[in-house]
C-alpha positions in Angstrom: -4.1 -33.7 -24.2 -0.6 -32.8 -25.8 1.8 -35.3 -24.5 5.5 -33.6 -24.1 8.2 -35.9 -24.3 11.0 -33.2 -23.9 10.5 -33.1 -19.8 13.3 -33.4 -17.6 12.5 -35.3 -15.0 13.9 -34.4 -11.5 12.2 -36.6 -9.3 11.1 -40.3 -9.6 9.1 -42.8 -7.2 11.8 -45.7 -5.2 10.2 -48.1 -2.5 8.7 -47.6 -0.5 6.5 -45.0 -2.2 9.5 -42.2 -1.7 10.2 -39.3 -4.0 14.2 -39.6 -5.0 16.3 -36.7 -6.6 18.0 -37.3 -9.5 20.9 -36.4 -7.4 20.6 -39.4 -5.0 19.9 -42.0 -7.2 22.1 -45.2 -7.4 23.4 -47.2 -9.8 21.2 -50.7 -10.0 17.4 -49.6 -7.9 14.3 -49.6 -9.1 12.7 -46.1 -10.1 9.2 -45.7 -11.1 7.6 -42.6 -13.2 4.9 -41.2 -10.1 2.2 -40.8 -13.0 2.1 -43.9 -14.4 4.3 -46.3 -12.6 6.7 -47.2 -15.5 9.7 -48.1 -14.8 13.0 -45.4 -15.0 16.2 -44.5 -15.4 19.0 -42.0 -13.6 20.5 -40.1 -16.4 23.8 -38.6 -15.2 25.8 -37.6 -18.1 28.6 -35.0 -18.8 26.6 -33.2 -21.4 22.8 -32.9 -20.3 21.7 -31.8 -17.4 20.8 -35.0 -14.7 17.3 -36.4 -15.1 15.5 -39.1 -15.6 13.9 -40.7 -18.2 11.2 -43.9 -19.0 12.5 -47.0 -19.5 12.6 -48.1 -23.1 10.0 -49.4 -24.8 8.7 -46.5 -22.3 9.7 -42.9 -24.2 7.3 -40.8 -22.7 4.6 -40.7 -19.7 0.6 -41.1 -20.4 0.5 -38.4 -18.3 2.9 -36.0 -16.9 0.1 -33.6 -15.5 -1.0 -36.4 -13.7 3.1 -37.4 -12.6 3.5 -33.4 -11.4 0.4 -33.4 -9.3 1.7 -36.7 -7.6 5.1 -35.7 -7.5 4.7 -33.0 -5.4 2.3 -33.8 -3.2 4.4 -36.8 -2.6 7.4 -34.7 -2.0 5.6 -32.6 0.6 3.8 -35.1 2.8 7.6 -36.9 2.6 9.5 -33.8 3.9 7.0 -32.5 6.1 7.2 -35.8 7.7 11.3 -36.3 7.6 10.8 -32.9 9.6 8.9 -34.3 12.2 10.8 -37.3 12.3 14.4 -35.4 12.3 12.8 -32.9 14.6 14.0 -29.9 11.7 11.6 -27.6 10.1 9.4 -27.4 7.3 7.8 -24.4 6.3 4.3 -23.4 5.3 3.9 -19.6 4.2 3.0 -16.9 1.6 4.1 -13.4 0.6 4.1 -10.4 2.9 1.7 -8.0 1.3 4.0 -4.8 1.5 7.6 -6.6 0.0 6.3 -9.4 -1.1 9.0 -11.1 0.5 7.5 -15.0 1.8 6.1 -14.5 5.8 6.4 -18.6 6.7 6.4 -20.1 9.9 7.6 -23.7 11.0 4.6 -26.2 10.9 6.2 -29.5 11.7 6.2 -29.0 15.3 5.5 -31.9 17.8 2.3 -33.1 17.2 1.9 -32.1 14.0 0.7 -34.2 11.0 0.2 -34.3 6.9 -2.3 -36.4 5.9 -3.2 -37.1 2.3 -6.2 -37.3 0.3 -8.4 -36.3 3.1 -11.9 -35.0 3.8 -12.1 -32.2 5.7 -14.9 -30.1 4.3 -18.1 -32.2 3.1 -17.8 -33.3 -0.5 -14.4 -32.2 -1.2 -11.6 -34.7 -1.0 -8.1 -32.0 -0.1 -4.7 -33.2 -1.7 -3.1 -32.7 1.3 -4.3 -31.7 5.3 -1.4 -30.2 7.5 -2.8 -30.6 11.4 -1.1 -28.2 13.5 -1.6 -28.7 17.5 -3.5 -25.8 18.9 -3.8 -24.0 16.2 -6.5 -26.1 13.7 -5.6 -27.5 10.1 -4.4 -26.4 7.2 -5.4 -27.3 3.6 -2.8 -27.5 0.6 -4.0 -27.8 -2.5 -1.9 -28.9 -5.9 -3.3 -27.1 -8.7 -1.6 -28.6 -12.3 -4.3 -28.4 -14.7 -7.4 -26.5 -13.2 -8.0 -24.8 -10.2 -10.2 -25.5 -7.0 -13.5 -26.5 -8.1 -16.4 -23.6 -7.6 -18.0 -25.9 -5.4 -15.1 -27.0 -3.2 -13.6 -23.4 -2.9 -17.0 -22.2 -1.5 -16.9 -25.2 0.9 -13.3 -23.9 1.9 -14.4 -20.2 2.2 -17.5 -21.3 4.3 -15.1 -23.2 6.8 -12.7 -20.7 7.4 -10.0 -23.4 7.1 -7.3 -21.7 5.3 -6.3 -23.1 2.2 -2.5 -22.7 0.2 -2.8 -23.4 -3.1 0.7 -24.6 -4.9 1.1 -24.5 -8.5 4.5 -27.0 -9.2 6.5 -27.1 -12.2 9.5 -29.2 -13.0 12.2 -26.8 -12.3 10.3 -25.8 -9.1 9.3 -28.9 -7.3 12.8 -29.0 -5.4 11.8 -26.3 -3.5 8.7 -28.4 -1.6 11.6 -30.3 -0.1 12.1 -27.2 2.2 9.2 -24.7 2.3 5.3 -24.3 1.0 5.3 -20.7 0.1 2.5 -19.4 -2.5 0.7 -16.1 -3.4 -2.4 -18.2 -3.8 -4.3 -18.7 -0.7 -7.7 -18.7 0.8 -9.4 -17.7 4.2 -5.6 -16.2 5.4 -5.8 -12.6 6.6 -3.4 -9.5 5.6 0.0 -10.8 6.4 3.3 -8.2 6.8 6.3 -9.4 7.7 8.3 -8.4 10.6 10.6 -5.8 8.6 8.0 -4.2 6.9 6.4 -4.3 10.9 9.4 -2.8 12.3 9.2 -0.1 9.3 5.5 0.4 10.0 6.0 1.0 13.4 9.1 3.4 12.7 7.0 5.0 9.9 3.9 5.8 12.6 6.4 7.2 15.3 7.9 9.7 13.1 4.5 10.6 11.6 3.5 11.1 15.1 6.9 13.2 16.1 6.0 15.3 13.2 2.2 15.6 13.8 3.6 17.2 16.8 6.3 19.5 15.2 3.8 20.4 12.7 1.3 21.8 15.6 3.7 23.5 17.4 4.8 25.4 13.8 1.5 26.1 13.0 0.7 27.1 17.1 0.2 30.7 15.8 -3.3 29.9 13.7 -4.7 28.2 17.0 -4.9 31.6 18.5 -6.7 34.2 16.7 -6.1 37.9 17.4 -9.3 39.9 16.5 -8.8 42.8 14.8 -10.0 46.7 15.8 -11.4 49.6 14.2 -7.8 51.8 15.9 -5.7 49.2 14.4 -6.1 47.9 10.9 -4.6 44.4 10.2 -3.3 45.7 6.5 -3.0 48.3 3.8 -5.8 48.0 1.5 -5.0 47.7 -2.0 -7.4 47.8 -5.1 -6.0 46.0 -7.9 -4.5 42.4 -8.5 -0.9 41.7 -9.2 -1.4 42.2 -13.0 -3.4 45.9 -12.1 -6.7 44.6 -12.9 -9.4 46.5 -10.6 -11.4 44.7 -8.1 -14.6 46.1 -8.3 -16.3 47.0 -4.3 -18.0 43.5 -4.4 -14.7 41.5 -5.1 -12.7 44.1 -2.1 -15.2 43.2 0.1 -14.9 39.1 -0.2 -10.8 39.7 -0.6 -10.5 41.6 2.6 -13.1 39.5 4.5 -10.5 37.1 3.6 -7.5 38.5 4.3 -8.9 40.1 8.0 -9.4 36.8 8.8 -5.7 35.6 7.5 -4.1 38.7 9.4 -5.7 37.6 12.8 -4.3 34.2 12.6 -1.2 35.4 11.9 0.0 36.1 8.3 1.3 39.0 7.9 1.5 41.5 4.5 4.5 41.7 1.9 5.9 45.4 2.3 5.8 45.5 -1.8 3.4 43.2 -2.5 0.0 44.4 -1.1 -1.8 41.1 -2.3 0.6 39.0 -0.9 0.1 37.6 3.1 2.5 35.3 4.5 2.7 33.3 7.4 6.7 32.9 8.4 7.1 28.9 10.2 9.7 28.5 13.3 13.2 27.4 12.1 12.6 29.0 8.6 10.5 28.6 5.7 6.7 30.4 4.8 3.4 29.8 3.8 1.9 32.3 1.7 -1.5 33.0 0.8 -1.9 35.2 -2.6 -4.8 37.4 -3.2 -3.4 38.4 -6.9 -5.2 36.3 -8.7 -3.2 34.3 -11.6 -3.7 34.3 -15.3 -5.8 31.1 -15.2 -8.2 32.2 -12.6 -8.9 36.1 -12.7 -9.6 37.8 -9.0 -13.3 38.3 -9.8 -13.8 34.5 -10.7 -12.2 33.1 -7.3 -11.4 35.8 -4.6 -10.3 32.9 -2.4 -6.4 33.3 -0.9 -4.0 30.8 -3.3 -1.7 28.8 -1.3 1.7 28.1 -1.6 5.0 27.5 0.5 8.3 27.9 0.6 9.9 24.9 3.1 12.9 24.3 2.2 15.3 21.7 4.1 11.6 20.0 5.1 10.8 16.4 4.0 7.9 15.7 1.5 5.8 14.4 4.6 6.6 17.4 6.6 5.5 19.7 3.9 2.5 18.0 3.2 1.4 17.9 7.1 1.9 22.2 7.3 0.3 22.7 4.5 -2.8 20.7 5.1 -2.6 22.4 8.7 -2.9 25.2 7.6 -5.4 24.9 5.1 -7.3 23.0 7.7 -6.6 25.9 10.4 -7.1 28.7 7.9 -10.7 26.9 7.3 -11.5 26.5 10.2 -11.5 30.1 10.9 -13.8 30.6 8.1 -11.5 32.2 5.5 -11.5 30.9 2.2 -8.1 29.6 0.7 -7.3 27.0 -2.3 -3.8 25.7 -3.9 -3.4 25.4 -7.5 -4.5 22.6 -9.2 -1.3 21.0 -9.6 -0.9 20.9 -5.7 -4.4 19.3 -5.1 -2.5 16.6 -3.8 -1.9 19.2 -0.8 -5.1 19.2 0.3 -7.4 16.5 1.8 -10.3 18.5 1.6 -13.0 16.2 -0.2 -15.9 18.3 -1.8 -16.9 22.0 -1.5 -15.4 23.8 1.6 -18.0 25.6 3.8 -16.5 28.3 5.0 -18.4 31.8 6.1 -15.9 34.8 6.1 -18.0 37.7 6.4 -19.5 36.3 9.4 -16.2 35.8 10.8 -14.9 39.3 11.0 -15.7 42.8 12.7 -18.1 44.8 10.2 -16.6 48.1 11.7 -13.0 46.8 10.5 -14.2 45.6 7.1 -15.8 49.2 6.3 -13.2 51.3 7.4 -10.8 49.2 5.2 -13.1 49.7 1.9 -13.9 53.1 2.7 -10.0 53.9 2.8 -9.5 52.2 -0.2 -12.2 54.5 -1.5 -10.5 57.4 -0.4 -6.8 56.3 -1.3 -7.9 55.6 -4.9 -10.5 57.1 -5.8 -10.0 56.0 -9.7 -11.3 52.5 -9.0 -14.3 51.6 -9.7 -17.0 51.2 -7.3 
C-alpha cells in the first residue's frame, strides 16, 4: 500500500461518532482521523486551503483508503438521518440515460431509515441499507479500493434489491451531505428524466403529426390508376441519359417499371424521357430516374433511382416521404433504389421482392416496345 501524506483532509470524526467539516470546527474539541482514530487538528490558515491534519507525532494516517470508506459512509447515514430528523430532504439518484443529467428523488421520508453494516442478502454484509416505506430497501455501496465482490454482486442481482454504488474522493465527499447520485448501479431500470420525458413525448406527437402529413402527400401512390392499351402512360424512349441503347430485354424490365410508376402517379419530364417524377402538395418532388448513372450502367440495374427535391422540409420529414414512397412504390411491385450515399433513406433490410411484370397489362407493355420499335428503328433488338 502507498501511504500519501499530501491529503487534505475535509472531514474529521467529533463525539459522538459525527462527521465535522473543516468549516465547522472550533477552536479547543477533540477531532479524530475516521481511519485510524488519531487524534487531529483544524487547519485554517490564510495561505492553504482549510483542512485538517494528524496530530503530531501523527503525520500521516495507516490508512486513508480505509478513512475515505468510513468517512463517507459516515457522512451519509449522518445526513440522511439529520433529514429525517429536520424533516428536509436527502436525495438518492443516478443519471437520466438520455442527458445524463442526475434523475433523484427524496428518500428520507417519514418512516424511512439508514442502517449500517447490514445484512440484507445472505453472506454479504451492505455498507449502508436505506429502508424506504412502501417502496422496499435500497443498498449503497462505498467502493474505495475494489469493487463489489463477484459473489455479493450476484447475491444483489439475484434479489432484485437495487444497489448504488458511490465511489468518494476527497474533493467529493461534501456532496453526500446533500444527495447520493452515481452512474454505477445495479437492479435499477432505464431511467429518463422528466425533460427528456416532456421531449420524448413532444418528439412522438410531431412524428405522429407528420406520419399523417406524410400520408396525405403521398395519398396519390395509395390509389393506382391502371393503364390502357388507348391511352399509353408515357413516350417510350430507347436510350439512357448518356445515349447508351437499351437492348429489348433491358426496355422491357424499364418500362415494366415505369408503367407501374406512371399508374401511381409520377408523371414524365417533357425533355427528359427517362426521367418520372412524382410532384408533393405544397411543393417539392420525388423523382425516380431510369437513366442509369456512370457507376451503375442501365443494363446492370434497370431499377428506377430515387431522389428528391424537398426543400423547406425538415430532415425527419424528408426522410418519412422518401421511405413512403419507396415503401408505396414497392408495394406496387415496381422496382426502385437510391444511391448508395442515401441508403440511410431507406429501411428496407435485405433483397426487395418485388414482381413488375406481373404487375402490369401485357397489352400495354407490348404496344409500348413495339412503338419503340417502330420510332427507332436503329436500336438494337
Amino acid at each position: 500500500m502507498t501511504i500519501r501524506t499530501n491529503i487534505l483532509y475535509p472531514f474529521a470524526r467529533s463525539e459522538p461518532n459525527r462527521a465535522v467539516h473543516v468549516r465547522e470546527a472550533l477552536k479547543g474539541h477533540q477531532y479524530q482521523c475516521f481511519g485510524c482514530s488519531a487524534p487531529m487538528v483544524a487547519r485554517q490558515g490564510l495561505i492553504r486551503q482549510w483542512h485538517f491534519a494528524h496530530k503530531p507525532p501523527f503525520d500521516r494516517c495507516a490508512d486513508p483508503d480505509k478513512a475515505l470508506h468510513d468517512t463517507a459512509t459516515a457522512l451519509i447515514v449522518q445526513s440522511f438521518s439529520d433529514a429525517l430528523e429536520r424533516r428536509g430532504e436527502y436525495h438518492l439518484g443516478c443519471p437520466c440515460e438520455e442527458c445524463e443529467r442526475p434523475v433523484s428523488g427524496n428518500a428520507a421520508v417519514p418512516g424511512a431509515s439508514v442502517e449500517a453494516e447490514k445484512t440484507i442478502v445472505p453472506g454479504t454484509r451492505s455498507d449502508l441499507v436505506v429502508n424506504r416505506p412502501g417502496r422496499g430497501p435500497v443498498v449503497i455501496e462505498v467502493v474505495v479500493t475494489h469493487d463489489v465482490e463477484p459473489e455479493a454482486r450476484e447475491s444483489y442481482e439475484e434479489s432484485g434489491i437495487p444497489v448504488l454504488k458511490v465511489r468518494p474522493t476527497w474533493d467529493t465527499l461534501v456532496q453526500l451531505e446533500s444527495a447520493v447520485n452515481t452512474d454505477d448501479t445495479l437492479n435499477i431500470p432505464r431511467i429518463v428524466c422528466a425533460t427528456c420525458r416532456g421531449a420524448a413525448k413532444r418528439k412522438r406527437r410531431q412524428e405522429e403529426k407528420d406520419r399523417r402529413r406524410v400520408d396525405s402527400m403521398l395519398k396519390r401512390l395509395n390509389e393506382r390508376r391502371q393503364s390502357t392499351v388507348t391511352k399509353l402512360p408515357f413516350r417510350p424512349w430507347t436510350h439512357d441519359k448518356f445515349q447508351q441503347p437499351m437492348f429489348s430485354h433491358i426496355r422491357r424490365r424499364v418500362y415494366t417499371n415505369a408503367i407501374i410508376l406512371t399508374e401511381l402517379g409520377f408523371t414524365q419530364a417533357k425533355n427528359k424521357p427517362w426521367l418520372f417524377l412524382f410532384r408533393l402538395p405544397g411543393g417539392g418532388a420525388v423523382f425516380a430516374n431510369f437513366g442509369a448513372t456512370e457507376v451503375v450502367p442501365i443494363w446492370e440495374d434497370p431499377a428506377a433511382l430515387i431522389h428528391w427535391k424537398l426543400d423547406g422540409h425538415s430532415e425527419e420529414m424528408e426522410a418519412a416521404v422518401v421511405e413512403g414512397v419507396l415503401a408505396r412504390c414497392r408495394a406496387a411491385g415496381a422496382d426502385v433504389r437510391v444511391s448508395f450515399f442515401n441508403l440511410v433513406f431507406d429501411q428496407q433490410d435485405g433483397p426487395v421482392e418485388t414482381n413488375p411484370t406481373g404487375s402490369v397489362d401485357r397489352r400495354v407493355l407490348n404496344k409500348l416496345l413495339a412503338q419503340a420499335d417502330r420510332t427507332f428503328p436503329e436500336t438494337d433488338n
